[in-house]
Structures are given as structure tokens and as C-alpha cells.
N, C-alpha and C positions, 0 to 999 in steps of 0.2 A: 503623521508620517506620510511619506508621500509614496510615490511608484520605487521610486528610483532607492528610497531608503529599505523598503521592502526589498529588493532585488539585492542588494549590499547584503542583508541578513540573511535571504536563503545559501548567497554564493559562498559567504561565509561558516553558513553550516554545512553546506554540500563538501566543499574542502573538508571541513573536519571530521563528518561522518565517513570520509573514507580512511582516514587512519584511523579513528577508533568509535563504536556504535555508542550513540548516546546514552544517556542513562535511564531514558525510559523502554528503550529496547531490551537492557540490561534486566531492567524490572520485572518487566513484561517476557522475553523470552530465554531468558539466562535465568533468573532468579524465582522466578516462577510465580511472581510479587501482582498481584490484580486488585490495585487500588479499590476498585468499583463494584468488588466481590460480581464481577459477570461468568460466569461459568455453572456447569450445576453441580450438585453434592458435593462443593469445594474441593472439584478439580478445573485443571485450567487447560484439559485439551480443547474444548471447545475454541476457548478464546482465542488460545494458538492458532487455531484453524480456519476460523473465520476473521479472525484480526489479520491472520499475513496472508488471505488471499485477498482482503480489503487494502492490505498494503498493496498489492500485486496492481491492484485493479487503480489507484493512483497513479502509480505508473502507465499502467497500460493504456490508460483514458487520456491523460494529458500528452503522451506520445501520438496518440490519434489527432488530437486537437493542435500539436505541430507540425503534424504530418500534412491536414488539412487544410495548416496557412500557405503550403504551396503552392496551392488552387488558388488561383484569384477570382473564382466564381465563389467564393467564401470572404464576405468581408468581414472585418474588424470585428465590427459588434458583432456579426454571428461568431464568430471566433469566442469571446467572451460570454457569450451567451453556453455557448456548450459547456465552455469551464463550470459555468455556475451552475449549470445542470447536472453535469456530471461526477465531476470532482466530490464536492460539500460531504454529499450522501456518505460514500465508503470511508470519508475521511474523520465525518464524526465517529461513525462507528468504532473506528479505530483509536480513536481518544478516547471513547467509554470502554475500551479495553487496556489502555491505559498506557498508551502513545500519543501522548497529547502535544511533542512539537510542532508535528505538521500540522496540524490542525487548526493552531496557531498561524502559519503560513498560510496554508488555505484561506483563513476567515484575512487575513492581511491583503491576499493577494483578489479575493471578493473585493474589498472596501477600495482597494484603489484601483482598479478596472474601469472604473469612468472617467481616470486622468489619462486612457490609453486611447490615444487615437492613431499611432503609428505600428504598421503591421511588425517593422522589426524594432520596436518596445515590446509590444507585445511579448514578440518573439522569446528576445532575451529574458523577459521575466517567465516566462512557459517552459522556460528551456531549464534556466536554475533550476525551477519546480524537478522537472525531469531530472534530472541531477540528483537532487537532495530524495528524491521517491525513489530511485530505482537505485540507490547507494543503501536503503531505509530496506529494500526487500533482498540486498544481499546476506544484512543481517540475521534477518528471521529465517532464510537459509541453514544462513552459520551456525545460529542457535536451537535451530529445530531440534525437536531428540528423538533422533533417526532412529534409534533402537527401540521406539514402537514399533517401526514395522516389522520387525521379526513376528512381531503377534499376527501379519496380513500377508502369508507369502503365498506363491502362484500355485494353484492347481496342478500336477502335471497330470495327460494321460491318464498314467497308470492309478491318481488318485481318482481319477473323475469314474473311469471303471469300477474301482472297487467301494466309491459311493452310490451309483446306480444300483450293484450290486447288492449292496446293505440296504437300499431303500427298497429294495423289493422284498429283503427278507420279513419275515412273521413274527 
């Protein structure tokens, strides 16, 4: 498979995950499904938790490393060098949570990084990346279940008063 057959599959799934989240998002944060049993006492907040902020951070790392092809005191290979630095790590993880598309794109877009030697190839395949990651963390958004946090709501004032108070009682 080459760069360029790579870059065709991310943009093609990027398109698609915007109309509707794949199925392992489904699994994983709709269906509350954890292939991999990762979580503890077979619940899957954790996974939630650390799985979509590892989604986040896909996003947010590969948008730095298109940010930084602007610089031209940044060549190519350092450009590719950071990807595989940075990227892999949060991305496995998140397949052993059991989001395992990108993951797939990640290890696709590793292997063909040595066919890259033009800054805007690079580009465009960084950029799909971008795309298909940051469409991937609007999901885990959508699917969050917001209705945890009622268990974590704010202090006000008048609470924090009458817990000082109680802590000094005998």
C-alpha cells in the first residue's frame, strides 16, 4: 500500500465519520461494549475516560505537528519524526480500549512515512489524520454520559461554610 493509497482510506473514512460514528465508537462509547475487558470491577468509566482523552490528544498532537510544517526551520523528516513520537503511543492505547480504526491509520500512516519526502504530501496525509481524529473526538463527546456529573457538581460558598463548620464539629 503506498502514501497515497493510505491518504484515499483516511479521507474516505473522515467523510464518513462525519455523518455517522463508526462502529467501534458505538461499541466503545454508546454501547458500553470493551472488547479487551480494560476497565476495573467491570465498569467502563475508566475506559471512557482515558480512551477519549487519548482520542483528544490524536487530535491535538497531530494538529501541532501541522501547525509546525509551517516553519520551515522544521524539515520533513523532523515532521515525521514527531508523528511517530507522538501519535503511536495514545493511539495504541485507545485500540486496547477498543477503538481500533485509527489505530490502523496510525500504524498505515508509520509504514509509509519513508515514501514522504514532499512537505505538502506530508501535509495532506497529516491533515486527513486531522480530520478523521478530531471528527473521532466529537463522537466520544456525543456519546459521553453526561449524567455522571450530577454525581460532581460545584461547591458554592454557602457549602464550603457549612463544611468547615461540620469539620470542626466533635
Amino acid at each position: 500500500m503506498t502514501w497515497r493509497d493510505v491518504l484515499t482510506n483516511i479521507q474516505t473514512a473522515a467523510a464518513d465519520i462525519q455523518k455517522a460514528p463508526p462502529d467501534d465508537m458505538l461499541r466503545l462509547f454508546h454501547h458500553q461494549i470493551v472488547p479487551s475487558g480494560a476497565g476495573n470491577n467491570a465498569q467502563c468509566f475508566t475506559t471512557w475516560y482515558f480512551g477519549g482523552a487519548d482520542i483528544r490528544y490524536l487530535g491535538a498532537y497531530t494538529y501541532q505537528i501541522v501547525k509546525l510544517a509551517g516553519d520551515s526551520s522544521f524539515t520533513v523528516d523532523q515532521l515525521k519524526t514527531m508523528f511517530k513520537e507522538f501519535v503511536p503511543q495514545p493511539s495504541e492505547f485507545v485500540a486496547y480500549c477498543g477503538v481500533r480504526t485509527q489505530w490502523d491509520f496510525v500504524q498505515d500512516i508509520v509504514r509509509v512515512l519513508p515514501e514522504i519526502d514532499d512537505r505538502d504530501d506530508l501535509l495532506s496525509l497529516l491533515n486527513a489524520f486531522l480530520s478523521y481524529a478530531a471528527s473521532l473526538n466529537g463522537w466520544v463527546y456525543h456519546y459521553m454520559k453526561w449524567e455522571i456529573s450530577g454525581l460532581y457538581q460545584h461547591k458554592m460558598p454557602e457549602d464550603i461554610e457549612d463544611m468547615s463548620r461540620l469539620s470542626k464539629a466533635s
